[in-house]
N, C-alpha and C positions, 0 to 999 in steps of 0.2 A: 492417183489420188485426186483427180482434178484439178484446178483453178481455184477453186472457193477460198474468200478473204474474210482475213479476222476482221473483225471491227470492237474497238475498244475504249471502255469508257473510264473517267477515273471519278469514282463517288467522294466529295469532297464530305472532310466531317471533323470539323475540329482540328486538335491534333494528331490525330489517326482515330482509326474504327474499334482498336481495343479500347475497352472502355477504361482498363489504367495506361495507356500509352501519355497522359500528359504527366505521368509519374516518371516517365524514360529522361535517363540523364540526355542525352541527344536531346530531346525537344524543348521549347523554348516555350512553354504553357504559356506563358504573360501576353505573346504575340498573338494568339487565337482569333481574336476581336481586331486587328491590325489591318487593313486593306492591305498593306504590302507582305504581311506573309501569304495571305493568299492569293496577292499579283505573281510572286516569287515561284508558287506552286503551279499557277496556272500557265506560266509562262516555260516552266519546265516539264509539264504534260502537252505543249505545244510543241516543244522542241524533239520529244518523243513520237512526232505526228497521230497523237490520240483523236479519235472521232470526236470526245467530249466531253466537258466539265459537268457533272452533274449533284443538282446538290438536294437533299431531302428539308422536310419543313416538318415542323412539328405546331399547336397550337397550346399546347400546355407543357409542363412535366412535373414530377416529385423532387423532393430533395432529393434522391438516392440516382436521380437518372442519368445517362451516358453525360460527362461535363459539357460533350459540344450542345447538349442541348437545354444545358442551363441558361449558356447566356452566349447569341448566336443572330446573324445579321437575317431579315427578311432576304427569299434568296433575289427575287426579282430585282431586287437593288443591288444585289450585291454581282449579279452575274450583268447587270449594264453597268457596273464599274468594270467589269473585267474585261468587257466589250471592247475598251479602249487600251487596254495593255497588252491585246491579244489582236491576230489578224483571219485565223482560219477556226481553231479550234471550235465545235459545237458549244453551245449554252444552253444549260437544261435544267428546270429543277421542279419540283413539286409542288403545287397546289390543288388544296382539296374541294371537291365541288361540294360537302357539305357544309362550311360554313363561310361563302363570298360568292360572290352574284357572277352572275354569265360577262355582263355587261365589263364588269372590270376586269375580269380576267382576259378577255377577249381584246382588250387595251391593251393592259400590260402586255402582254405576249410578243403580240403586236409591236407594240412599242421597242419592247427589245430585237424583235427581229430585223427590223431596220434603223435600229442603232451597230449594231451588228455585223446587217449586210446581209442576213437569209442566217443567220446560225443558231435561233431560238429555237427552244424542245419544251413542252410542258409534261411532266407528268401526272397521270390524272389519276386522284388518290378518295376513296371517299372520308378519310380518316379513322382509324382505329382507334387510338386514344377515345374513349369513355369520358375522360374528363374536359374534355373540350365544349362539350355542351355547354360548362358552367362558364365559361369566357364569351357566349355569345346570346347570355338572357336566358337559356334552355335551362331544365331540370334533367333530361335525361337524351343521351344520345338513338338518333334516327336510328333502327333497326335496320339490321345489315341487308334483305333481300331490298328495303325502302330507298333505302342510299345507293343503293345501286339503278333504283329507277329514277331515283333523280339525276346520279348524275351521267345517266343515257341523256336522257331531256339536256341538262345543262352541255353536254356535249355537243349536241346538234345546234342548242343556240348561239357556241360557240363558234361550231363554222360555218355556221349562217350568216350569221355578225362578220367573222373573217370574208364573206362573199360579198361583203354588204358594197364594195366597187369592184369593176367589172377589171382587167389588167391595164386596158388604153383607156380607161375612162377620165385618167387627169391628163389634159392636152394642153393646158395653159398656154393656151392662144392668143401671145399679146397685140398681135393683130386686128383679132378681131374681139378682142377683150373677150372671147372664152375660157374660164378655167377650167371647169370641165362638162362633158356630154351627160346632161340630164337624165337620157335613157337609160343609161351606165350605172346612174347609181340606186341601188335596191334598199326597200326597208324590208324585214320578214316577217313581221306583223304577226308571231308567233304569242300564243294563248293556249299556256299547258296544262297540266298538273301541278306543278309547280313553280312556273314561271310565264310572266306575259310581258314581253320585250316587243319593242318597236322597231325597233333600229333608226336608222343606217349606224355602224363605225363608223367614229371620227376619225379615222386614220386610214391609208389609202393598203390597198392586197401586199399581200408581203412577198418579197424580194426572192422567196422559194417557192413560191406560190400557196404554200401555208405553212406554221411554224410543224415540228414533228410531233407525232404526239404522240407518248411514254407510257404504259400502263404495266402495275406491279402484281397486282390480284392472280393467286393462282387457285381462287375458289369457283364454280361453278360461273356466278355470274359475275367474275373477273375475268375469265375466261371469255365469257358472252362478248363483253363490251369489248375487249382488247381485240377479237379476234374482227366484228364488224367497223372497229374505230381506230387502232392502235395501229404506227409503224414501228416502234421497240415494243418488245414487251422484257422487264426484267421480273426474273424470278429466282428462288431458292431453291438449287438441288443440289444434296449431297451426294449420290456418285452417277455411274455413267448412266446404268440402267433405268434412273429415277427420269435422265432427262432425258431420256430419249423417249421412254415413253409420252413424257408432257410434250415435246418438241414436234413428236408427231400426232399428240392429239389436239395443240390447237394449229397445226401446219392445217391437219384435216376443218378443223374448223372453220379457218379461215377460208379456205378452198367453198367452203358451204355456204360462207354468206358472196361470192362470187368475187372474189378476191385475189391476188396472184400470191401462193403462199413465198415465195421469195422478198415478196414488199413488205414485208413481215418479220423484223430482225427480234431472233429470240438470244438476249445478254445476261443469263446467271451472275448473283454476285459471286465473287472469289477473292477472299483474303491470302495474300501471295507472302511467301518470306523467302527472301533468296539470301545464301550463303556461298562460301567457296566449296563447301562441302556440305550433302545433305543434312550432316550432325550439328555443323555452325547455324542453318538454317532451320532446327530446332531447337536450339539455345538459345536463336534470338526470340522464339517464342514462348519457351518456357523464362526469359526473364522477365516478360512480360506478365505469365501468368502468375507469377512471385510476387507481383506486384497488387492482386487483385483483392481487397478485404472482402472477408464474409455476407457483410450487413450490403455492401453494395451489388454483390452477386446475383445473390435472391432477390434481392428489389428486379434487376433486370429480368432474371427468369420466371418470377410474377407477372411482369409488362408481355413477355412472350407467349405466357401463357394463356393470353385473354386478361389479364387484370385479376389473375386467381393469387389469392395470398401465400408465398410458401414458406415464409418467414417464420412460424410455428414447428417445421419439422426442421429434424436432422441433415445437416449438410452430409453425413455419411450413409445415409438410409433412402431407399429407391423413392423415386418419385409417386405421390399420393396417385389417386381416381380425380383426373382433372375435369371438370362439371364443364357443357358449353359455354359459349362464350357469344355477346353481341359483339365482340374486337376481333381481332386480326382470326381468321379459321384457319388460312393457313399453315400460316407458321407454328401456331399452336399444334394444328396435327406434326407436322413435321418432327417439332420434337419430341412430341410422344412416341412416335412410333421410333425414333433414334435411342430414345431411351429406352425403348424395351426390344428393340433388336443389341443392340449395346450394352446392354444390362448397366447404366450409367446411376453412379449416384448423385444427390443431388447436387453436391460438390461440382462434382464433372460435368455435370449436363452447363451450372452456371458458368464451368470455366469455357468449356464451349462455344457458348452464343456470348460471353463475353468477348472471345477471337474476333470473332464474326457476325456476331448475332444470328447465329441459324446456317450460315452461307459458309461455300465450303471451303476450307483451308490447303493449302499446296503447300509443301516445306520442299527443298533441291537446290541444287546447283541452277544458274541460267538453263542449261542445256535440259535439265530435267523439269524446269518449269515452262519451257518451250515444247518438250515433247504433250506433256499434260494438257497444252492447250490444244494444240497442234490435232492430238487424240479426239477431242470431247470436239472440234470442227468439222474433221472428216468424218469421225461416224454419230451424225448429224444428234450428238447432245445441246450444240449452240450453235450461235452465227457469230456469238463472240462473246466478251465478259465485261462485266460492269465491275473494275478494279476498286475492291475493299479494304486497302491496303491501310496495318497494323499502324504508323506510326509517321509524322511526316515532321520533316522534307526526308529522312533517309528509305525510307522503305519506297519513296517514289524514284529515288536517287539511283537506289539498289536498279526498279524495276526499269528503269528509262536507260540505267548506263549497261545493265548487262544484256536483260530478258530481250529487251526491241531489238539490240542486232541482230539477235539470233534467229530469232524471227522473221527480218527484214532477210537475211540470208536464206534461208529456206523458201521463200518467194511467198511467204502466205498473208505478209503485212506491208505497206506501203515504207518505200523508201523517200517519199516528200507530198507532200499534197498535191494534188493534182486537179482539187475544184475549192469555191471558195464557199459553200455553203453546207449547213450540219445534214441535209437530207442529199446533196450530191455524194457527200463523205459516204454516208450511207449505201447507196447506191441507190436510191428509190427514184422513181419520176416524180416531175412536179404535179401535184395535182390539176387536174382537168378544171376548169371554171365550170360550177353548177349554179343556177337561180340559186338565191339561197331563202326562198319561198318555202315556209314550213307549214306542214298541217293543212296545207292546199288549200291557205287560206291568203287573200289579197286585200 
């Protein structure tokens, strides 16, 4: 079976990812907005030696939307608080290159990465949400093949900027009152399409040699950018065959733009419910889904849909002809085509991507949620999973105090850290130092 190791991330999101989980007697809704329940969380997916904390951003939402994303901390603050309650675990979370500039985000990152110590991850998103344009002066959101080329451009002037010193270039010579080698440090004098940065960063190369970087797009030019730019990529498959096909068509891709496809970790999300018994383990899901009203369903599976209203039909009657979409293409294919292999009504499709949003569900015992993973590792569906988990703190409780041993026993998951930053966890090398001279211009 080889050697190959999980690697494993835990998607933070409110009080879990179902979207009535803050209705679960266990949870403690009021906490959500708390710095210490998510010290409490983060400190218990360190205890489980997870690769990483990762948290999603949003720029608007509806009344109707997921509760974590009604009222929810910026993540970049919230993951350099956690910086300090935590000693290994990764730090990663989402922002969008369409609406914030190269310059900041290439700070912030930054900034966390050596608060940290080397364990920053950004994911690079261009936003699907529609309605974000109205939060930033815009009337209508950038067209999806457009946002993608900018944020290729905003990508490069990101680790151009991240180049912007050399690794020895701060020698702080109180000697000879040097602080640092003037050659060392670079501007990139970059003049795009989209953007025209100067540089240098005011903040000195990071402690991994660059933060990681995250990309979620499994559309053609999600694909593109992840496979020439990305060390994670997460993506939505719901069974084996779906990901193994994707696993090796952007493994090949990568390979294409001259890549080593191994530096390349592909993390499916997966909504896990562990029982003592497979049938406990879906009870705990069906009381979840007891829990879910009507009027909030549909609102979600509208948002999945690209922003298509479904709130006029039948929750028992099959899903309409859903019209393109300038939002997410993914996911929207995903679940058309689940709905009509499925033959799902609208009901079920909402309860669904309610679970999970799209992303696929495991019910079992420890041992049969270990084998599940264990499966989709070896016959190369993943490199690991981006943990969706239902309801917190228990469903993390669940996953840390049963699923990890089982796992760590099998040999296919770490029994303690054994480096201190999020791209060693990984296993990837540190990047090589390049000019970060763009557009070969000086």
């Amino acid at each position: 079976m080889g050697d190959k190791q999980l690697h494993l991330g835990l998607f933070l999101m409110g009080s879990g990812h179902h979207i009535a989980s803050w209705r679960h007697p266990d949870v403690d809704s009021d906490q959500v907005t708390s710095f210490r329940y998510f010290a409490e969380i983060a400190k218990k997916a360190e205890a489980g030696k997870l690769d990483m904390l990762f948290l999603s951003d949003g720029l608007s939402f509806h009344e109707l939307s997921h509760p974590a994303e009604l009222s929810r901390f910026e993540p970049v603050s919230l993951l350099s608080a956690l910086a300090v309650v935590t000693n290994k675990i990764g730090l990663a979370s989402t922002v969008t290159t369409t609406y914030n500039e190269p310059f900041h985000v290439a700070r912030k990152f930054l900034s966390l990465d050596h608060l940290s110590e080397g364990r920053a991850g950004w994911n690079v998103v261009t936003s699907y949400y529609e309605s974000e344009a109205k939060n930033f002066s815009k009337s209508e959101h950038l067209a999806h093949q457009d946002r993608y080329i900018r944020a290729k451009e905003f990508l490069d002037v990101v680790n151009g900027l991240w180049d912007s010193w050399e690794p020895d270039a701060l020698v702080r010579n109180k000697e000879q009152g040097i602080y640092f080698e003037k050659e060392k440090l670079h501007r990139i004098h970059h003049k795009g399409t989209y953007f025209s940065v100067e540089g240098p960063l005011n903040i000195a190369r990071s402690p991994q040699g660059k933060p990681v970087i995250i990309q979620a797009g499994s559309s053609d030019a999600g694909v593109n950018l992840a496979a020439k730019s990305a060390d994670i990529i997460f993506t939505a498959q719901d069974n084996l065959a779906d990901a193994k096909a994707f696993y090796q068509r952007v493994k090949d891709k990568v390979q294409t733009y001259g890549r080593d496809p191994d530096h390349v970790k592909i993390m499916p999300g997966v909504s896990v419910y562990v029982g003592n018994t497979r049938a406990e383990a879906v009870e705990k899901y069906e009381q979840l889904q007891r829990l879910i009203t009507p009027e909030v369903g549909k609102n979600l599976l509208s948002e999945y849909l690209g922003g298509f209203d479904i709130s006029p039909y039948s929750v028992d009657g099959p899903l309409p002809e859903i019209p393109e979409t300038n939002g997410n293409k993914s996911r929207r294919a995903l679940l058309i085509k689940l709905a009509e292999e499925k033959q799902l009504t609208i009901r079920e499709l909402y309860q669904y991507v309610a679970g999970s949003r799209g992303h696929r569900l495991i019910f079992g015992t420890a041992e049969e949620i270990a084998d599940d993973l264990e499966n989709w590792l070896h016959e190369d569906g993943a490199d690991g999973f981006n943990l969706m988990l239902p309801s917190f703190p228990n469903s993390l409780d669940d996953f840390v105090d049963q699923v990890i041993p089982v796992l760590q026993e099998r040999g296919i998951y770490r029994k303690d850290y054994t480096a201190s930053t999020l791209r060693a966890h990984l296993g990837l090398p540190e990047p090589v130092y390049k000019s970060p001279i763009l557009n070969n211009q000086r």
